[in-house]
C-alpha positions, 0 to 999 in steps of 0.5 A: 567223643564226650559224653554228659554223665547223668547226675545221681538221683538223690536220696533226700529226706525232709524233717519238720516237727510241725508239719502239721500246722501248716504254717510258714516254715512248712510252706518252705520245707514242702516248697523244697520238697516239691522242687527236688523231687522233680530229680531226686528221691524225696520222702518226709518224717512223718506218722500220717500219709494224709499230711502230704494230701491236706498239704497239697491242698492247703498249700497250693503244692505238687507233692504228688512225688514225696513218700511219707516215712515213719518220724524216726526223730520223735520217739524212736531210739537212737540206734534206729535214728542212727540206721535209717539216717545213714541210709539217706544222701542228705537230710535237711532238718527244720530246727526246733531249737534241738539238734538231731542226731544223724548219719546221713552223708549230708546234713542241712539245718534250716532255722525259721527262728532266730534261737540265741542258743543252740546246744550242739556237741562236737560230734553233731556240729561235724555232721551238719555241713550247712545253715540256711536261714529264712532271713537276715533278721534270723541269720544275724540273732542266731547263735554266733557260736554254731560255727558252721557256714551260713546263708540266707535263702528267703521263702518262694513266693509263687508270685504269679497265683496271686493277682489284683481283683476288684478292690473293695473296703476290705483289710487282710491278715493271714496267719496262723491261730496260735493259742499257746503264744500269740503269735501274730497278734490277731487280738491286737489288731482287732482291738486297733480296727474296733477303736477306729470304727468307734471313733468314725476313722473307719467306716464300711471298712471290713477286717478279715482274719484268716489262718490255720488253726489246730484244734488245740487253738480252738478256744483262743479263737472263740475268745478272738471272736468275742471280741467281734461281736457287732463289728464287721470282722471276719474270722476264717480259721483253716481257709483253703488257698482259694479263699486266701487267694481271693481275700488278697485280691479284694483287700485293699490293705494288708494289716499285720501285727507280730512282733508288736510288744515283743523284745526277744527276737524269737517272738518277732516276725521272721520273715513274712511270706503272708506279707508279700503274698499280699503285694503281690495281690495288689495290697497296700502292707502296713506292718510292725516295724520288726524282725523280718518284715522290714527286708520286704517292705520300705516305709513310704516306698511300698507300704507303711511299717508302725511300732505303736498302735496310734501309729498303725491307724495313722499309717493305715488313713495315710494308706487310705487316702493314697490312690492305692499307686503303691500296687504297682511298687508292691506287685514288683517287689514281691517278684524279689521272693520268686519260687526260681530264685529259691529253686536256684539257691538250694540247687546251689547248696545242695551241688556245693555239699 
């Protein structure tokens, strides 16, 4: 008589230097956490147990089964690295730009950035068996000369949290604060909305700008909000995922800005997942023509992309004076990026390793 044999439980372990600014690339590597540690036993690198609680929360996530272990990759030595990863099944390694060393059976290396060099000796590229990429705007600028098997596995979208409410004169950005390098551009779209206020093109209309934000941003984001003063825009730095969640349902647009006067491929967009948790929410996108963002969203089918910034007030009077038919076309569209379709994919490569 056959008899199915059980599949091995898996030691896997997640690394992420920012796990703590809760941005996109975190959502992703804790998205995968909490999908294979329904199976397998999954731990990430880090020095503070609350992350995994704040995470949660943030993030809308079940990470009730991740165990936090001590960052061997930030300041340990390289004996250590080397012992406690030989002890895992498979590491799967959210790039920085560096490489780290290990001795796991199995290595994965996730790009969210689109660096055109990346140092590696012959001995780490032997250790890492596959490249996965947020996109095929990373993919296609990443380092040709890497040399090891590639593919793309788009961010899960848990499409079905985010639903239409009732809509109302409101334009959303969601996006990390970021004081350093100013990512997302919230400075630009604050100046465009302010210029449409004072020239008449926009009236009872709200900007909203919500994100996460560490400490270290915090003057940026007072500077952000200088120049509000006497507009109607709102900043909400940190917001929980409710209020994110009830900000897309009541906006009828879905402004976002990076990439905007960037020619390095780094510094664009690299996917978007803001972006289609927005038209999943009903939002009509107006996004910068660049990076990522145009795999999800097709100019004139549904949403609009814009390059200048007379061209993103003409696209957003444009979106204006639809009658908001693109809710449906977008709805559809961001199923395209399901948490399923995700699980599926990492199942593929992890069973292929």
């Amino acid at each position: 008589m056959y008899m199915a044999t059980k599949k091995k439980r898996l030691k896997i372990g997640l690394y992420d230097p920012y796990f703590d600014s809760f941005g996109g690339g975190e959502r992703y590597m804790l998205s995968l956490g909490e999908h294979w540690s329904k199976k397998h036993d999954v731990s990430i690198f880090w020095d503070d147990n609350t992350i995994i609680g704040t995470s949660q929360k943030r993030f809308n996530l079940d990470l009730s089964q991740i165990s936090v272990v001590t960052n061997v990759f930030k300041n340990d030595s390289l004996i250590k690295k080397m012992l406690v990863s030989a002890t895992y099944d498979c590491i799967v390694f959210l790039s920085d730009g560096s490489i780290p060393m290990t001795l796991a059976k199995k290595n994965i290396l996730h790009f969210q950035v689109p660096f055109s060099t990346v140092p590696m000796s012959v001995w780490k590229r032997s250790r890492y068996q596959y490249i996965v990429c947020n996109s095929e705007f990373t993919q296609k600028h990443l380092d040709a000369t890497i040399g090891i098997p590639t593919t793309v596995i788009y961010p899960p979208v848990a499409y079905e949290e985010f639903h239409p409410g009732k809509k109302e004169n409101v334009i959303v950005s969601v996006g990390r604060f970021n004081g350093h390098y100013n990512v997302k551009k919230q400075d630009v779209l604050i100046e465009v909305f302010i210029n449409m206020v004072n020239t008449k093109k926009l009236s009872r209309w709200k900007l909203v700008l919500a994100g996460g934000m560490l400490p270290t941003d915090g003057e940026y984001v007072e500077n952000l909000k200088k120049l509000c003063k006497n507009y109607p825009i709102e900043i909400i730095p940190n917001a929980s995922f409710e209020k994110i969640q009830n900000l897309y349902g009541s906006a009828r647009l879905y402004w976002h800005g990076a990439g905007f006067g960037e020619t390095r491929p780094e510094h664009m967009e690299h996917f978007g997942i803001s972006t289609v948790e927005a038209m999943a929410s009903g939002c009509i996108p107006i996004v910068f023509a660049g990076g990522g963002q145009t795999e999800i969203v097709t100019d004139k089918v549904n949403g609009y992309t814009w390059k200048t910034k007379k061209e993103l007030e003409d696209k957003t009077m444009m979106a204006i004076g639809k009658d908001f038919k693109l809710q449906e076309k977008n709805i559809q569209r961001a199923k395209d990026f399901s948490k399923d379709v995700f699980n599926q994919a990492f199942d593929s490569v992890l069973s292929s390793l």
